[in-house]
C-alpha positions as CSV (number, residue, x, y, z in Angstrom):
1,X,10.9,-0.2,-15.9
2,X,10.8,-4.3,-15.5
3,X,13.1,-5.4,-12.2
4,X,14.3,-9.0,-12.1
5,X,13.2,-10.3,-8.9
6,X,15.4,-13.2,-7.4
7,X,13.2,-15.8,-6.6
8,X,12.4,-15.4,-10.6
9,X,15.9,-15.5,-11.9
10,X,17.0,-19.0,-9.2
11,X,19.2,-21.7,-11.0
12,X,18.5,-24.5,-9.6
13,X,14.8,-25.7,-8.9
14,X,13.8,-25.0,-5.2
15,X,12.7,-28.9,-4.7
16,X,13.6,-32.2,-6.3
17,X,11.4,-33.8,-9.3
18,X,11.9,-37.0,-7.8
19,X,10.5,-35.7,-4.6
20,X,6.8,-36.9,-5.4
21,X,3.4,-35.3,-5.0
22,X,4.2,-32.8,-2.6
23,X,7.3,-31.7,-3.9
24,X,5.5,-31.2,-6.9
25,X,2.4,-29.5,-4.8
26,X,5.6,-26.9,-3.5
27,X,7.1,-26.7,-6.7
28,X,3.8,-24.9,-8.5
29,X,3.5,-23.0,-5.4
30,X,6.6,-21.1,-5.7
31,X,5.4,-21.0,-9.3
32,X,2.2,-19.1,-8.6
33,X,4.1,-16.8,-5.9
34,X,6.8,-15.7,-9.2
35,X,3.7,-15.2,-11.4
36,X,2.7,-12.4,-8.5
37,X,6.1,-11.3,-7.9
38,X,6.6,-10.7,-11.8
39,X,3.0,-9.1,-11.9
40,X,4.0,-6.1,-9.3
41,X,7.1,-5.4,-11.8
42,X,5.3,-4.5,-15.0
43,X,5.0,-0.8,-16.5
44,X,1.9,-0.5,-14.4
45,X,2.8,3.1,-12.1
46,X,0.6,1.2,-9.5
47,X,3.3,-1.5,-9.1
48,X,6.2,1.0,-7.6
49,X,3.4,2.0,-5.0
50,X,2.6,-2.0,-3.7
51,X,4.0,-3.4,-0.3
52,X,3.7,-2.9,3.2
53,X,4.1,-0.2,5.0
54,X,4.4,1.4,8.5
55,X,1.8,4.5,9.1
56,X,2.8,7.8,11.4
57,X,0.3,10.5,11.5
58,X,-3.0,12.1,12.7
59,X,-6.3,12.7,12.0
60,X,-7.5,16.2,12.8
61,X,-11.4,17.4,13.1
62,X,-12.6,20.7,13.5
63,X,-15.9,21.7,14.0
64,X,-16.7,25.0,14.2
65,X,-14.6,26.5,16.8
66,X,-14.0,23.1,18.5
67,X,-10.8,21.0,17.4
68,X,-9.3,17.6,17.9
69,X,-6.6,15.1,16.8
70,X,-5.9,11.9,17.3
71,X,-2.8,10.2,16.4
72,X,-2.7,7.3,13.9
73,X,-0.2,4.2,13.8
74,X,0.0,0.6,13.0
75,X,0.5,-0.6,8.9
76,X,-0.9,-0.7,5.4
77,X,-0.9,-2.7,2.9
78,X,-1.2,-1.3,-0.3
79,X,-2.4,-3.2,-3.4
80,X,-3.4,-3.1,-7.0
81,X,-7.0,-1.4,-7.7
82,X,-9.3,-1.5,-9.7
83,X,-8.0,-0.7,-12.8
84,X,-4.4,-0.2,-14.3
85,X,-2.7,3.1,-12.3
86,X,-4.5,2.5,-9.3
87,X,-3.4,1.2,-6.0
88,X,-5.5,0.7,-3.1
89,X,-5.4,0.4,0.8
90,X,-6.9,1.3,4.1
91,X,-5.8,4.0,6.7
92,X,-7.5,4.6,9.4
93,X,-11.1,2.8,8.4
94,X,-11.3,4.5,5.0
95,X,-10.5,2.2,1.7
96,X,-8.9,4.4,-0.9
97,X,-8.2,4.5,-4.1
98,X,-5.2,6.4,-5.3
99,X,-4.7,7.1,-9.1
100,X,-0.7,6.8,-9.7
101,X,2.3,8.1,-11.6
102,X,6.2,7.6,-10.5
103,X,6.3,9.7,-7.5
104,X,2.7,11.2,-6.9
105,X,-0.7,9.9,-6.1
106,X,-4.3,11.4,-6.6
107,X,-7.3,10.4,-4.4
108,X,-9.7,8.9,-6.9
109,X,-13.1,11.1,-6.6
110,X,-16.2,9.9,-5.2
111,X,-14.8,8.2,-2.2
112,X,-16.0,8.3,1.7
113,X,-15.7,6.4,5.1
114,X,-17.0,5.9,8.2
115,X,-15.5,7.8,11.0
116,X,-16.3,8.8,14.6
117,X,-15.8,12.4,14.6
118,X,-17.5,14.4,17.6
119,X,-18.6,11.5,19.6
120,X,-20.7,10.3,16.8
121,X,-20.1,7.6,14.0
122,X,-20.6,9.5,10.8
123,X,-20.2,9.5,6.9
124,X,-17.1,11.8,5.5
125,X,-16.7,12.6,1.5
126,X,-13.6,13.0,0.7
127,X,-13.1,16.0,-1.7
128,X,-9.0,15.7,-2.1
129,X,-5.7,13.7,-1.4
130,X,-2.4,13.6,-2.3
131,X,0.5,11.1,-1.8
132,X,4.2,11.9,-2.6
133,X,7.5,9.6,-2.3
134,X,9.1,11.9,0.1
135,X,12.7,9.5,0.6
136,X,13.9,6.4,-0.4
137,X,11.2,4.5,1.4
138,X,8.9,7.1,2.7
139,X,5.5,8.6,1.4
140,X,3.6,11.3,2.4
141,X,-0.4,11.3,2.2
142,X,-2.5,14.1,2.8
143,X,-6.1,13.6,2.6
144,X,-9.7,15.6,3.8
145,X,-13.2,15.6,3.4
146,X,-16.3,17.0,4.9
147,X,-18.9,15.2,7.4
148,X,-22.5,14.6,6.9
149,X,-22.6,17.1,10.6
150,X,-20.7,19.8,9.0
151,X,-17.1,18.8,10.4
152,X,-13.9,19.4,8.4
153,X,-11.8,16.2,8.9
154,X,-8.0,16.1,7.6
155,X,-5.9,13.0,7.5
156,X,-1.3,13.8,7.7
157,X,0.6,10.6,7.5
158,X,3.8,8.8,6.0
159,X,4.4,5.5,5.3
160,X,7.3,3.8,5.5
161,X,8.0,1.0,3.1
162,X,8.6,-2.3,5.4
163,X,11.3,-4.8,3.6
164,X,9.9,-8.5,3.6
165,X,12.3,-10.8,3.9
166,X,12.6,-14.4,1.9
167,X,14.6,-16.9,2.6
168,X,16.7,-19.9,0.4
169,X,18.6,-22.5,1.9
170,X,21.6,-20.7,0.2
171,X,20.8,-17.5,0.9
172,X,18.4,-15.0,2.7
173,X,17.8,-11.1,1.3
174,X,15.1,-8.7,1.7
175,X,12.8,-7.8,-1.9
176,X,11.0,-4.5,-1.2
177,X,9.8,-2.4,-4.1
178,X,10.2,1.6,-3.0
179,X,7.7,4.1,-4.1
180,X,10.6,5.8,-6.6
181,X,11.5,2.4,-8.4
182,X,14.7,1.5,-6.8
């Protein structure tokens, strides 16, 4: 499941050894950035899952017979976790950590966050989540949990993969890695 990535497969070097110090200084510094590029492309399921990514969605609370929503926007980025398989980012205040395969994602257990829910800054637990690659560049995650006052809180959105463009002298592309490994 290895992808070449093109700053990694270049034919020419990027700057001149007779350049000097700093074009040596630039030279191991597009060195370091294909290390990480060539780290997100290994057999790890967390890898397909890394980059940035628009969010669309809501946050609902209900509270006895009392309800609200509020809508949620702005971007993610997700990263490697703490372990192989697991991907991490932040939505909406909470840090999660999301166990991987392919094309589905399960909320690590154990988790919570800090969230104003009736007014009042308060502690949820989250009890469940689920993330699915829902299009080419799309990703739905579903997460809930309970507050510390009793409130159910329930988190819709989809993330949308955003390309990140690098540029050559020769040549300019975009490199995005897609949730379904294309």
């Amino acid at each position: 499941m290895r992808r070449d990535h093109a700053l990694l497969r270049r034919a020419a070097p990027l700057v001149s050894k007779n350049m000097g110090m700093p074009g040596r200084r630039i030279q191991r510094g597009f060195g370091a950035l294909a290390a990480v590029l060539s780290y997100g492309c290994s057999s790890d399921p967390s890898s397909a899952w890394v980059g940035l990514y628009d969010i669309k969605g809501e946050r609902s609370i209900e509270c006895g017979a009392s309800s609200a929503t509020a809508t949620l926007g702005g971007s993610v980025n997700l990263g490697f976790g703490v372990s192989s398989g697991v991907f991490q980012g932040t939505i909406d205040a909470c840090s999660l950590q999301w166990r991987a395969t392919d094309t589905t994602a399960a909320l690590e257990s154990g988790q919570s966050c800090i969230v104003t829910v009736d007014g009042a800054r308060t502690a949820v637990s989250l009890s469940s989540g689920t993330a699915v690659v829902s299009g080419a560049n799309d990703v739905s995650m579903d997460f809930s949990g309970s507050a510390e006052n009793g409130c159910r809180v329930a988190w819709r959105t989809t993330l949308t993969l955003v390309p990140v463009r690098l540029c050559r002298r020769d040549r300019c592309g975009y490199v995005g890695v897609t949730p379904d490994g294309t």
